[in-house]
C-alpha positions in Angstrom: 18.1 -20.6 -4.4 19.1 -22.7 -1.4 18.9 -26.6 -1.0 16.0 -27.8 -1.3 14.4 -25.2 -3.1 13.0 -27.9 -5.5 10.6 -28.8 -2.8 9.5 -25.0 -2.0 8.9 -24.4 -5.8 6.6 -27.6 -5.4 5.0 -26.3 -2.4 4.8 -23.3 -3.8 3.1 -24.3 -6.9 0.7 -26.1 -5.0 -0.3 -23.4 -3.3 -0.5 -20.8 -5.8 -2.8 -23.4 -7.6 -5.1 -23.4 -4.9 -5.0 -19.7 -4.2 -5.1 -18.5 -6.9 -6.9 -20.6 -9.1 -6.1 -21.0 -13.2 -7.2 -19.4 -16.1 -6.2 -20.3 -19.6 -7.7 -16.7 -21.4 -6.5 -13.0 -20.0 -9.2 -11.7 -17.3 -9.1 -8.4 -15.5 -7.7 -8.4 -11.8 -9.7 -6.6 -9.8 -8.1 -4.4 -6.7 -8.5 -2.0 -4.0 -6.5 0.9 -3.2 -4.8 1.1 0.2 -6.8 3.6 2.3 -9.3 4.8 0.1 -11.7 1.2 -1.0 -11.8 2.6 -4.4 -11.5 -0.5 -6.8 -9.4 -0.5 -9.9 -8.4 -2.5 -12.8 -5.3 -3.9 -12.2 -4.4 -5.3 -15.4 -4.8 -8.3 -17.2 -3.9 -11.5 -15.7 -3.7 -15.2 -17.2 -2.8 -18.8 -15.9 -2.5 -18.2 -12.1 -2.4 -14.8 -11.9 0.5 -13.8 -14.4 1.6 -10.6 -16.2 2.3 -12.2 -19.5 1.7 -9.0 -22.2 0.1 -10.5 -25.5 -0.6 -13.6 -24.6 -4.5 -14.5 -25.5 -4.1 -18.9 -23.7 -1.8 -20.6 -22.0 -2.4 -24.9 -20.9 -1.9 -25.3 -17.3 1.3 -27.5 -17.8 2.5 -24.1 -19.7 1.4 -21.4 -16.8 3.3 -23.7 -14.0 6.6 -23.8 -16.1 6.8 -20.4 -16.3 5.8 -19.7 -12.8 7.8 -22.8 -11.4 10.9 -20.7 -13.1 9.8 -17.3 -11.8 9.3 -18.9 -8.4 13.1 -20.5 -8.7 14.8 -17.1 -10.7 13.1 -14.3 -8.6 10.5 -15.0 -5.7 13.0 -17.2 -3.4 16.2 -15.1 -4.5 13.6 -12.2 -3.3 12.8 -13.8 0.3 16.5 -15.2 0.7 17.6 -11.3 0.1 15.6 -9.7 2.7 15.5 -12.5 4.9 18.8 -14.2 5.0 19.5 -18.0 3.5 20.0 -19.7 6.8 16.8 -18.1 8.0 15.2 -19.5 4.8 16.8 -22.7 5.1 15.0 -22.9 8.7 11.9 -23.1 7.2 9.6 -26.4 6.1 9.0 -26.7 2.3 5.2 -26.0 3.5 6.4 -22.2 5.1 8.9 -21.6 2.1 5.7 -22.0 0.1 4.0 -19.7 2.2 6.3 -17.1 1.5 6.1 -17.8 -2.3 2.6 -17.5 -2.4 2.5 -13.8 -0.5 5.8 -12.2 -3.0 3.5 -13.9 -5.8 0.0 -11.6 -4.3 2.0 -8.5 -2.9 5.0 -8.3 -5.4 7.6 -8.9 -2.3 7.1 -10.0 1.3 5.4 -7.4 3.3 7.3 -5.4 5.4 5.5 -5.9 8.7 5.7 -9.4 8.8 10.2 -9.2 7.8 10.8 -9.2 11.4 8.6 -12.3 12.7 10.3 -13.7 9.6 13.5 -12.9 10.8 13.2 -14.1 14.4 12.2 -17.6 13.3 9.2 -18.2 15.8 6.7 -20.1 13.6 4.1 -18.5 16.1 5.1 -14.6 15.8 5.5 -15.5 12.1 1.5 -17.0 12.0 0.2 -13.8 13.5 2.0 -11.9 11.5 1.0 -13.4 8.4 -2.7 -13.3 9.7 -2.3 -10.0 10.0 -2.1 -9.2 6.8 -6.0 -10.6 6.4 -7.6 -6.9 5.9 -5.0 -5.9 3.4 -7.0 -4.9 0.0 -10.1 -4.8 1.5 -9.9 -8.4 3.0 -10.4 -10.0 -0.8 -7.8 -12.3 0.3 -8.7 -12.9 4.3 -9.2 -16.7 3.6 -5.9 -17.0 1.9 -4.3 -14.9 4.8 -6.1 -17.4 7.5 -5.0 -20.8 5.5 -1.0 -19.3 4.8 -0.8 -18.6 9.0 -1.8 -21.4 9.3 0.9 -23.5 8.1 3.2 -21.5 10.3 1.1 -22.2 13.4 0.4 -25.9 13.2 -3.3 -25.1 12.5 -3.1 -25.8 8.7 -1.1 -28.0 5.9 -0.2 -26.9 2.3 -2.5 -29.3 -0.1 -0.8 -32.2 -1.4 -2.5 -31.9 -4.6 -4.5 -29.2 -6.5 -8.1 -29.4 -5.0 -9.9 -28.4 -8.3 -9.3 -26.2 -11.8 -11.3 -23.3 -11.5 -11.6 -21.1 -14.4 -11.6 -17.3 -13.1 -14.6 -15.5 -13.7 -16.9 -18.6 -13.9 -18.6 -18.0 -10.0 -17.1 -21.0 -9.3 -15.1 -21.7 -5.8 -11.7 -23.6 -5.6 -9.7 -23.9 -2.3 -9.8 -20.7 -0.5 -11.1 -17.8 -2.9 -14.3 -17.5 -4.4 -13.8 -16.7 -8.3 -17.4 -14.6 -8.4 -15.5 -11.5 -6.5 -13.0 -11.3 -9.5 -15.2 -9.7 -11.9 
């Protein structure tokens, strides 16, 4: 990771939190295929949206270690390989978080927003972001709206988590309603 890459894990964190919500017991994650709108288990999920095989609970202060080291280990070594680490360096702890929270949801940064990303223009890089907002069926529109956001000047990472959602009560926390999960 590049300097400051402490702050981006925080901002990061703070937005997965928000995004994703937390859940201390396994719950199914719930999908769409590309192209077809045929929904599909996923797999089992815990904390905010991990892959942890076996685990039955995690605490919250437990779920953000070992994201907060997945974020530092492989999601900015990720972005700083396909986007370049003066590019990433560019970038407000706020956008570095941006970009933390879409390898967290898509498993790597899209392609089709790499070369907004690469030309540096917070405004190409907004649109491009909010152009993701139909992906999966829109599930994640909200998310997509709030994350171009901070690129554009038309939004701010929280500060601190705005609630602690259990997935799969119905609940709402941040941007994401919990009741479309199950």
């Amino acid at each position: 990771p590049e300097a400051g890459s402490g702050d981006a894990v925080s901002s990061g964190l703070r937005l997965l939190d928000q995004f994703e919500g937390f859940s201390a017991a396994p719950y199914d994650d719930w999908s769409y295929r590309a192209g077809t709108n045929e929904r599909y288990n996923s797999g089992q999920r815990i904390g905010y949206g991990q892959t942890i095989p076996g685990l039955q609970s995690i605490t919250r202060e437990q779920a953000q270690a070992q994201l907060g080291q997945q974020i530092t280990s492989e999601y900015i070594p990720s972005i700083v390989q396909t986007i370049g680490p003066e590019r990433w360096s560019s970038f407000t702890p706020d956008q570095q978080g941006t970009l933390i929270s879409l390898v967290h949801n898509y498993g790597s940064l899209p392609g089709r927003i790499v070369p907004a990303l690469q030309s540096g223009d917070p405004t190409a890089i907004g649109q491009a972001i909010a152009g993701l907002a139909n992906d999966n069926n829109g599930i994640n529109r909200n998310r997509r709206t709030a994350e171009a956001g901070f690129w554009t000047g038309d939004g701010a990472a929280p500060q601190t988590a705005p609630c602690a959602t259990v997935i799969g009560s119905g609940a709402t926390c941040g941007a994401a309603s919990w009741a479309s999960r199950s």
